[in-house]
N, C-alpha and C positions, 0 to 999 in steps of 0.2 A: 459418235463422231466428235473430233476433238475441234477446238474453238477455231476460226481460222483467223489467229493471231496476224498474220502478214497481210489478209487481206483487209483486216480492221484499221491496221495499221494506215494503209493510204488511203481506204473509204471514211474514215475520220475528219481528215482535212478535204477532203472532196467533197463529203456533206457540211463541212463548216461553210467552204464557199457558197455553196447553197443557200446556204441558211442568210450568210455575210449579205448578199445579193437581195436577197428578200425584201430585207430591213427596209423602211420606209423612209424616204430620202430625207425627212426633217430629223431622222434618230441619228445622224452621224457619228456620235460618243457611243451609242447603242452597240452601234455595228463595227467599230473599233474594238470594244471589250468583248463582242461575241466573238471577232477575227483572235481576241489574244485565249480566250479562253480557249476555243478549238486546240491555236495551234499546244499549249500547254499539255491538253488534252491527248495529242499526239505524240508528244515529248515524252508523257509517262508511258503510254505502250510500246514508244521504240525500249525504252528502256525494261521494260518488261519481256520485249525481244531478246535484246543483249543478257539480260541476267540468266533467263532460259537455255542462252545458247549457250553449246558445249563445245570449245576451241579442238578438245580431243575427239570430238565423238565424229558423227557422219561430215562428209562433204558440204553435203547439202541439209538444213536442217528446218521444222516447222514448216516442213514443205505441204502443197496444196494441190492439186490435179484432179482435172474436172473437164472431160468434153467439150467441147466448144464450138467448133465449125467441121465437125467431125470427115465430111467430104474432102477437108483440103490437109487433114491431119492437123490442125489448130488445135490446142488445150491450152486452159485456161491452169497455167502451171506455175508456180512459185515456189522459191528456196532460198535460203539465203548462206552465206557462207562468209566466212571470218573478215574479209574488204568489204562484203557489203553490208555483215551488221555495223561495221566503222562508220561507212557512209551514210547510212541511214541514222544512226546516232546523231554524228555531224548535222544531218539536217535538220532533224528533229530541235536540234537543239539551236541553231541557227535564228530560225523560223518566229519565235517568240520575240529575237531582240530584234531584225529585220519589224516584225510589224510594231513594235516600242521604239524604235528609229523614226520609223516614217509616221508617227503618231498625228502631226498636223501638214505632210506633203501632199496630203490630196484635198485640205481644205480649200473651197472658193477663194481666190483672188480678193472679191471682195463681196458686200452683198448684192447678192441678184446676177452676179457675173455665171455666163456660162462656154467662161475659155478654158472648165476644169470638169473631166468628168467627175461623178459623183465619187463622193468618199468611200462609199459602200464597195464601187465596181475594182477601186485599187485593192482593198482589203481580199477581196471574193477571188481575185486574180492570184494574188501570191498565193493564198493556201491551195487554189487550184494547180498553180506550178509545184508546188509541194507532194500534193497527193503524187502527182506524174512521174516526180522523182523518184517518190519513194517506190512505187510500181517499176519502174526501169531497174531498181536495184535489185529489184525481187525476183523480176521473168525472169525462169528458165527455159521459156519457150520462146523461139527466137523472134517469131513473128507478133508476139504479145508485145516484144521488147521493142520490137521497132514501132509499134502504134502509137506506144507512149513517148516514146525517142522523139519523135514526130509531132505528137498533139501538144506537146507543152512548147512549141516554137509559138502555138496561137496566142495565148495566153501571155507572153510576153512580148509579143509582138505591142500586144495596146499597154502593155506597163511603158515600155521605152517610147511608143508613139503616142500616147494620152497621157501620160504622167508622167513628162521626164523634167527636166533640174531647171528651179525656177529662174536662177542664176544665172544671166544671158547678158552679156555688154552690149550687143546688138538691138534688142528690144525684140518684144512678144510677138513678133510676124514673123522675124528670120530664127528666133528659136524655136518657132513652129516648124518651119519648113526643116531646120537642122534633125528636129526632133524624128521628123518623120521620113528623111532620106536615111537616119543611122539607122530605125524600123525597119526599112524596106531592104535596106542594105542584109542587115540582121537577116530575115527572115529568107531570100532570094539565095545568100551565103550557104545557110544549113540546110533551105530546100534541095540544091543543089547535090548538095550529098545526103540525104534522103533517100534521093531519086536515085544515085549512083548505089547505093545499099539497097537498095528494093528490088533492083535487078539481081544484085547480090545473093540477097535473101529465096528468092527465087529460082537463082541458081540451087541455088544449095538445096532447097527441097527437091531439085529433079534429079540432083546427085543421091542425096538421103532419102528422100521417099518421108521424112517430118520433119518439125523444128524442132522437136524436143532436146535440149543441149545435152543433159543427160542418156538418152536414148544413143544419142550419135556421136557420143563420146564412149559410151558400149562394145555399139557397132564396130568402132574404129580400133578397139580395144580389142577384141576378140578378133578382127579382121575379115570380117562382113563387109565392110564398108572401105574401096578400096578408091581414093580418089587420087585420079590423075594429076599428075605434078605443076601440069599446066591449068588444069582447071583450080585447080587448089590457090594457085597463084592467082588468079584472077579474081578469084571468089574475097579472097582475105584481100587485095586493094579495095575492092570494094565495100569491105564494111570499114576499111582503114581510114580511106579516102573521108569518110562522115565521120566518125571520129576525130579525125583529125581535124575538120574545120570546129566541130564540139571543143576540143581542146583548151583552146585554138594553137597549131602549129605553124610554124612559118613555110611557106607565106601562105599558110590558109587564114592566117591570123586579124586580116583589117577589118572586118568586123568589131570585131572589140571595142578597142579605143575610141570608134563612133560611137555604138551603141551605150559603153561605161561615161562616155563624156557628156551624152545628152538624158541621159539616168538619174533618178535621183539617187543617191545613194545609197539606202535601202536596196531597191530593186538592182545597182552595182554589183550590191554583198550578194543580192541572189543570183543573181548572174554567172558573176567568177567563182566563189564560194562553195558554192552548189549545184549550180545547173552544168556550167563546164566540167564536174567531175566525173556528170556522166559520159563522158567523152573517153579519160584515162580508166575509167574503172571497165569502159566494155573492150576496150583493147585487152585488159588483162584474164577477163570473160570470155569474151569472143574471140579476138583475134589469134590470141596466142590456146586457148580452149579447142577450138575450131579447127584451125589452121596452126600446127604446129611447123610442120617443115617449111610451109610459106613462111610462117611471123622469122625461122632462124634464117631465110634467105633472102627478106627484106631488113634484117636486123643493120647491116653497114647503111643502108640508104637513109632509116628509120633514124638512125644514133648521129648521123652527116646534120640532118632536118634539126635533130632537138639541141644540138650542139650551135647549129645556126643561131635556133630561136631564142636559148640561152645570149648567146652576147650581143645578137640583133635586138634583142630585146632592152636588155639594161643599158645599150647603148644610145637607142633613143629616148629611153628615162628620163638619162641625162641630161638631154636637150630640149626638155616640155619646159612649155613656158604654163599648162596648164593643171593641176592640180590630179585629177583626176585620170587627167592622157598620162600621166607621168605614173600612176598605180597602174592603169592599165597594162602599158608596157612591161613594168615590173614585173605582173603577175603572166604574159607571155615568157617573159627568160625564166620564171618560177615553172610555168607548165614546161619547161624545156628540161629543166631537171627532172620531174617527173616523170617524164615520159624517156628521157636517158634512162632514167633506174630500171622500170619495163622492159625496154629492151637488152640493157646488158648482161641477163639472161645469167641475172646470180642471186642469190636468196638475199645479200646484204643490200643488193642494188633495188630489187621487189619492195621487200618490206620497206627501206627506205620513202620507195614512190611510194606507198601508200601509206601510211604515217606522213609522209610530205602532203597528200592529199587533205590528210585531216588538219594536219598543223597552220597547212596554207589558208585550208578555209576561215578558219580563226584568227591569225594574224593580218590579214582582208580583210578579214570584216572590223577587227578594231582599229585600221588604219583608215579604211575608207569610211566608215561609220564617225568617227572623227574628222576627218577632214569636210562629208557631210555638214554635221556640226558646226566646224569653222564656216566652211561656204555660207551657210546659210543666215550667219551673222554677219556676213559682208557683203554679201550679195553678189558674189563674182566667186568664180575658179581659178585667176589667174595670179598667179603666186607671186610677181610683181606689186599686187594691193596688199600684200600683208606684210608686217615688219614690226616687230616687239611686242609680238601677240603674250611672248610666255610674261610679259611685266603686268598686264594686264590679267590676264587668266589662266593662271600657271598650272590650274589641276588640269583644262583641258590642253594648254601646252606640255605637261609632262606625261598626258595620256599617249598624247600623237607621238614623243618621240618613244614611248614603250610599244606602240605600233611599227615605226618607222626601225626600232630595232631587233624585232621580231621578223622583217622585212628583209635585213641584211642577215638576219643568221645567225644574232650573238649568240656566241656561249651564252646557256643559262635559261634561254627563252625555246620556246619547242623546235622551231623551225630546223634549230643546229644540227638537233641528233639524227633528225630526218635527211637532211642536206648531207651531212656526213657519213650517211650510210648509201647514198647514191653515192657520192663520189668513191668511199671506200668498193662499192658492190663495182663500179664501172671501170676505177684503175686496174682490179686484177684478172680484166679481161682486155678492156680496152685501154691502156694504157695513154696512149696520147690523146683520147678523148675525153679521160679526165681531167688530165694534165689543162687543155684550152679550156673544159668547163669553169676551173679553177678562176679562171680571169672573169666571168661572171660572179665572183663574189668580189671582189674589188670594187667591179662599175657599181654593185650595189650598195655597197660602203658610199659610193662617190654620191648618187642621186639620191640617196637616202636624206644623209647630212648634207647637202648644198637644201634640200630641201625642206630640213629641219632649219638652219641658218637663219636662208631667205624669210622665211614664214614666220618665227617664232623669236629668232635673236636681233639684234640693234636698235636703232630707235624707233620710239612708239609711234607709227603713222598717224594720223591725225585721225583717220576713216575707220583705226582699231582700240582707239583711246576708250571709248565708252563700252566696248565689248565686253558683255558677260561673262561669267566663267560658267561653267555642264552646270545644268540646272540636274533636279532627283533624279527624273525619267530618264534625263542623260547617260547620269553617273550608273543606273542601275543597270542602265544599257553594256556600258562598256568595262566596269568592274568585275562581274566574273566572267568575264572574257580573258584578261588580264589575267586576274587570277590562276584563269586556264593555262594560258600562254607560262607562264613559271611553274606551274605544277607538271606539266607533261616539258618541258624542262628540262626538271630535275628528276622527273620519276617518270618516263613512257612505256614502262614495261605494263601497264593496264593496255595500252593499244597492242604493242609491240605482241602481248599474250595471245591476243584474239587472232591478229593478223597472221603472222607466222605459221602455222599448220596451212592455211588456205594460200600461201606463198609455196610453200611445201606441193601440195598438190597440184600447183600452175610450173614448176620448176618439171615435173614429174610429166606434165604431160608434154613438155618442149622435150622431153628427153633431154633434162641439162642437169650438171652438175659442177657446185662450187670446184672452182681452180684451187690446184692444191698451191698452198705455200711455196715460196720458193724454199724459203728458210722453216724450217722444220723445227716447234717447240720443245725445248727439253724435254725429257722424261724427269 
């Protein structure tokens, strides 16, 4: 019996939380270094994952199947494939500077204060949301996939309701209350569709007779498995509809910006970064897997939604007066491009989205990781308090705008190549739907820099005069991040490698094929 590398992979940080939790509420430094260790620990067997995996070889690879609730056809099944070793990479790798961010966000207020839960239960939290993800990336059995789709709503529930951003103009009563209406909001949003994917889900076993993805993707293959047009249709809103508040889509979208703005930062990056990926990545799983004739006959309504979310999005960027509400939104017209590339139902628009997936998780995280950083030396999120921050502390002023430029898209930085193969994969299908996405690169230009400006350029405010520049922890934080961000850049064909075959096989089961040229390449 061979190792079962995938399920090591998310019982690793599932047992760190464990362990994180244990610790004894006087070891805080303890249970900080036990949370970075696990998650490190995790980092090398994703990576152990990806070096194993073979771009050429099977579908589905290091796969696991094993009984489970044998009555209801449940197995406990696992696989992964070229977008999900991405994501799982992504995470893995995420996950260490996330808990090196939030290094003192869950220390007491002050001593003997207990307006903060312990330091332990934040630590023990994230790598718990971690294992979850990495599990959702993994199931190929549908109903495994929605358990964990599902449990990791708990888990961050009390990151955003017990632990969110200390930083409140109001004072510690009304940031309690904010904290825990964006919570309830958060959780009540994605319960919602849950609930609507559960009947979903349900469906589909009385049509299929299992969950297994693979199994009934067989079926359907060979023509066993003959699902009516209608029910087909019903089934894919359904797992669409939770996806899409996962996203988040417009207007499943207000969740967000609550829950990012009452967040510490850390738990932000994990939020948008990672947790929302699972949202785009089980569309390209599930929906379009599953449901192929549904996903091409929700495609115009689907590409209408992300076009929306795209300039709805950067459009209210523009006009935050708050720091963090202004990434949020951002990263809504970023999920709009993504989820365009998906549906425009072309290999260059696919791969895009997901390279977009990766690139965004990283450019998020050292934008908002950053901006963490600033907040938390001024004690406020609202970009009015800050003015000639870059004369004062110019590595963390030049880090943010290598964030903020990563944000817009430049040439050079990863996000472009990504951004650019959605819009190329979308023009030569959808023509005028690239054409308007186009105008969400502009607004992004605009809230970018208005918000580089405001923040960082003219005179030194009085309140940022003594301001620090990234202390080590900082710098170590958000340096090979950076780093990241210009190596896949200038070179993405390491993503671009893995992804592509399993875009291949998602294009194959919509029964779609790239648009030919209009204009025809010499010979």
């Amino acid at each position: 019996m061979s190792f079962p590398l995938l399920t090591a992979t998310a019982a690793l940080p599932a047992i760190g939380a464990i362990a994180t939790a244990a610790v004894p509420a006087a070891k805080r430094t303890a249970a900080k270094w036990l949370a970075l260790l696990f998650s490190l620990a995790t980092l090398v067997l994703a990576i152990v994952v990806l070096v194993r995996f073979d771009p050429d070889g099977d579908r589905y690879q290091l796969t696991e199947s094993h009984a489970w609730i044998a009555d209801f056809g449940v197995r406990y099944e696992l696989g992964v494939d070229g977008i999900a070793v991405a994501l799982i990479a992504l995470t893995a790798l995420l996950i260490p500077f996330i808990v090196l961010a939030g290094w003192h966000d869950a220390d007491p207020l002050e001593t003997g204060s207990k307006r903060w839960r312990p330091t332990q239960g934040f630590f023990a939290l994230i790598l718990a949301v971690e294992a979850m993800v990495i599990l959702s990336f993994e199931a190929t059995d549908v109903f495994l996939f929605y358990i964990f789709f599902e449990a990791m709503l708990i888990p961050l529930y009390f990151l955003i309701g017990g632990f969110g951003d200390r930083a409140h103009e109001h004072g510690e009563e009304t940031a309690a209350t904010q904290r825990s209406y964006a919570a309830v909001k958060f959780l009540l949003y994605n319960l919602a569709g849950g609930l609507i994917m559960l009947a979903a889900v349900i469906g589909l076993y009385v049509v299929a007779g299992n969950f297994s993805l693979t199994e009934i993707a067989e079926a359907r293959a060979n023509g066993s498995l003959d699902m009516a047009t209608n029910t087909e249709r019903w089934l894919f809103l359904g797992f669409f509809f939770a996806f899409a508040v996962k996203a988040p889509l417009w207007p499943l979208h207000t969740w967000l910006p609550n829950a990012m703005q009452e967040s510490t930062a850390p738990v932000a990056v994990l939020i948008t970064a990672v947790v929302d990926k699972v949202g785009t990545f089980a569309m390209l799983r599930f929906c379009l897997g599953l449901f192929p004739e549904a996903s091409k006959w929700a495609t115009p309504a689907v590409l209408v939604l992300a076009v929306i979310s795209i300039i709805y999005g950067a459009l209210l960027a523009v006009g935050q007066r708050d720091i963090k509400r202004l990434i949020a939104y951002a990263s809504i017209s970023h999920f709009g491009f993504i989820i365009m590339g998906i549906f425009a139902m072309t290999s260059q628009g696919q791969s895009g989205a997901t390279l977009y997936m990766v690139n965004h998780g990283i450019s998020t995280a050292v934008l908002m990781l950053i901006a963490g950083f600033l907040i938390s030396r001024r004690g406020s999120r609202l970009i009015a308090d800050f003015g000639g921050v870059q004369k004062v502390a110019p590595v963390l002023a030049g880090t943010f705008l290598i964030g903020g430029l990563a944000t817009l898209s430049l040439p050079g930085l990863a996000p472009f190549v990504s951004e650019f193969l959605v819009l190329v994969g979308t023009f030569t299908r959808y023509p005028v739907i690239g054409i308007i996405a186009t105008f969400g690169i502009v607004l992004a230009a605009l809230y970018t820099l208005v918000l580089y400006q405001r923040t960082m350029t003219g005179p030194v405010k009085p309140e940022v005069s003594a301001m620090p520049d990234l202390r080590v922890r900082e710098i170590a934080v958000v340096a090979p991040l950076v780093v990241l961000l210009v190596f896949l850049g200038v070179y993405p064909k390491p993503v671009t490698d893995v992804v592509n075959p399993a875009v291949k096989h998602t294009m194959s089961d919509v029964e779609k094929k790239d648009p030919r040229p209009e204009v025809e390449a010499a010979k």
